[in-house]
C-alpha positions in Angstrom: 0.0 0.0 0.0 2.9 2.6 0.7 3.9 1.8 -2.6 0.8 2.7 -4.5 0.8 6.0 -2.4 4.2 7.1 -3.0 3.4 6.3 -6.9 0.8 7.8 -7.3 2.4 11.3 -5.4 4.0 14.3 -7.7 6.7 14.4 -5.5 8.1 17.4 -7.4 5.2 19.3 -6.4 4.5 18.8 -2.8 3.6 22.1 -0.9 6.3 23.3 1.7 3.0 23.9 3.9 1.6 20.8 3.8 4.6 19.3 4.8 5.3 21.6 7.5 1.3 20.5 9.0 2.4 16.9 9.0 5.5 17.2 10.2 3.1 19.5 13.4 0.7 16.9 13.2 3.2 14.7 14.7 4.3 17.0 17.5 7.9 17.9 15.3 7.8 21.5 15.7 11.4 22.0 15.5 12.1 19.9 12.2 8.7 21.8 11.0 10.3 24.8 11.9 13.3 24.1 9.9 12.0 22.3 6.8 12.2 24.7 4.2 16.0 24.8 5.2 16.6 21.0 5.5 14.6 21.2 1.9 17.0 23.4 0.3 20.1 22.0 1.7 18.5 18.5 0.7 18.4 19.7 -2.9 21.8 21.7 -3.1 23.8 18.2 -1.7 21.5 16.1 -3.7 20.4 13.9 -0.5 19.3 10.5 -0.3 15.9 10.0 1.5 17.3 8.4 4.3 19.8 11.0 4.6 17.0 13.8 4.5 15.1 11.7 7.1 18.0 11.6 9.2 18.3 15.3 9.1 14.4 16.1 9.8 14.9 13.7 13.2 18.1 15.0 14.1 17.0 18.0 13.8 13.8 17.8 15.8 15.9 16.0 18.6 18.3 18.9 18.8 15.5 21.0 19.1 13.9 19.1 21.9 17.4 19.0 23.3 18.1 22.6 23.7 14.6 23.3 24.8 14.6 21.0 27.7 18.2 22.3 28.5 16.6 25.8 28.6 13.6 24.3 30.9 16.1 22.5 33.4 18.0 25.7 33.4 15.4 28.3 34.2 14.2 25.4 37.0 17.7 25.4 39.1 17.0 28.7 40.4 20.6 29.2 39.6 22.3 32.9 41.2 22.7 35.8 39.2 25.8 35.6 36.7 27.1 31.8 37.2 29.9 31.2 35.3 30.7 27.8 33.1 33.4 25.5 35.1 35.4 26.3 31.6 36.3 29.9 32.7 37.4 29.1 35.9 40.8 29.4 37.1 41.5 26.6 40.4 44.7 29.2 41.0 42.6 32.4 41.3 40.6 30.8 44.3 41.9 29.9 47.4 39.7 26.9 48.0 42.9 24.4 47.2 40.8 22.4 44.6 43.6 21.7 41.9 42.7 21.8 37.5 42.8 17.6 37.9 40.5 17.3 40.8 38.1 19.9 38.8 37.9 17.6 35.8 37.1 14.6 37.5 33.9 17.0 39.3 33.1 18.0 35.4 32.9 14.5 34.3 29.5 14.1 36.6 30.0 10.1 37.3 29.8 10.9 40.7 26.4 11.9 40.1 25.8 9.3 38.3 26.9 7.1 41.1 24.1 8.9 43.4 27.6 10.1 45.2 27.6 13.8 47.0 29.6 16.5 47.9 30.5 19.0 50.3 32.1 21.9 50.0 33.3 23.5 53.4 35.1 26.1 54.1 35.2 29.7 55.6 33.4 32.4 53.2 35.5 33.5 50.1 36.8 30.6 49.1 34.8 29.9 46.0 32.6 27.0 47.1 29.3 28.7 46.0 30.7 29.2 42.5 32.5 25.6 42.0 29.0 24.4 42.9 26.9 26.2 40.2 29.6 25.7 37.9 29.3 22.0 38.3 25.1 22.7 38.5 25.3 24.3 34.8 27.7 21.0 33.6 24.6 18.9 34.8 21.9 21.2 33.2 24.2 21.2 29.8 24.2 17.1 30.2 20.7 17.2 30.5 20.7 16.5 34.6 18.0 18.1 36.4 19.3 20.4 38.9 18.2 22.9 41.9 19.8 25.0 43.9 19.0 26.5 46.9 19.7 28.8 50.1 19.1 26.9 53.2 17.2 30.1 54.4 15.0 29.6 51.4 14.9 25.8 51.5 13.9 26.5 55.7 11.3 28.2 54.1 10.1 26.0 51.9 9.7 23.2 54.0 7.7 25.3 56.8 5.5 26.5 53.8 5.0 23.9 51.3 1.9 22.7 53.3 0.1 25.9 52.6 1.3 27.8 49.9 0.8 26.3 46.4 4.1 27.7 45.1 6.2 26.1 48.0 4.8 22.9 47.7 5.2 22.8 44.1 9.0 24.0 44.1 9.5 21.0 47.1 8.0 19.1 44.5 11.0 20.1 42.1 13.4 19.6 44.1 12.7 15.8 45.7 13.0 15.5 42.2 15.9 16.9 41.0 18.9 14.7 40.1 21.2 17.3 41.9 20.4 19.9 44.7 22.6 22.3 45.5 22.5 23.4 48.8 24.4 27.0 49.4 25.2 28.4 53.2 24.2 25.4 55.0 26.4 26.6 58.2 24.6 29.8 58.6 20.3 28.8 59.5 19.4 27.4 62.2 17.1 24.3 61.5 15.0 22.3 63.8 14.5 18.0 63.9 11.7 18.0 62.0 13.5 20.4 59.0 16.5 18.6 58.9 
């Protein structure tokens, strides 16, 4: 039956529209997005259909990708102006960590080994930022990932019985693959919280 349908299409004269509505009917926004490019570069390298499939679902996968990447980020809660692990400099902080003992953090297996860590220290030493920079890693591997102030996480807890938005960001973060948890030394916190 495929057969008969495919003869009996004009492939040369398939609207770009109706295309783009299957490709939508399907829930492929981001390949529909992009199929009047994939089309034209199809044409101009004189593509197989395989290879122009191939494109439309790695394309679409990209796209899902990036936007979940975008999702998990805007989720974390991250600080103001976190910067990638990339730009920092081990040397510039006087926390001790050395370049070799940050790439083994940036290769994430002890997250993947359900593993944590703690950084301790006195203020200034550049634990907050290690920890976002290893948060963002996670996000960019498509880990999800919150962080949050223990006064806010206090918070949360003695809320998220009553207020809708408490509950639901509790919600988030039992399930969050990594929680970042900054100036736990500095609240207070009874039994029951901790």
């Amino acid at each position: 039956m495929n057969r008969e349908i495919l003869k009996s299409m004009d492939t040369g004269h398939i609207p770009v529209q109706r295309l783009t509505a299957l490709l939508e009917t399907f829930t492929l926004k981001h390949a529909a997005r992009m199929l009047p490019d994939l089309l034209e570069t199809a044409d101009l390298q004189d593509s197989s259909c395989r290879e122009f499939l191939l494109a439309v679902l790695e394309t679409e996968v990209k796209g899902r990708n990036e936007r979940r990447r975008k999702r998990n980020y805007s989720a974390a809660h991250f600080p103001p102006n976190i910067r990638p692990l990339e730009e920092f400099d081990p040397e510039e902080l006087e926390s001790g960590i050395t370049h070799a003992q940050l790439s083994v953090l940036k290769e994430l297996s002890w997250l993947d080994n359900c593993g944590n860590l703690v950084f301790a220290g006195p203020p200034g030493l550049g634990k907050t930022m290690i920890a976002c920079g290893l948060g963002l890693q996670a996000v960019n591997s498509g880990y999800t990932v919150c962080f949050e102030k223990m006064t806010n996480l206090i918070k949360i807890l003695d809320t998220a019985e009553t207020e809708r938005a408490a509950g639901f960001r509790l919600k988030n973060i039992k399930k969050a693959q990594l929680v970042i948890i900054d100036e736990i030394g500095y609240t207070p916190i009874s039994r029951g919280q901790a």
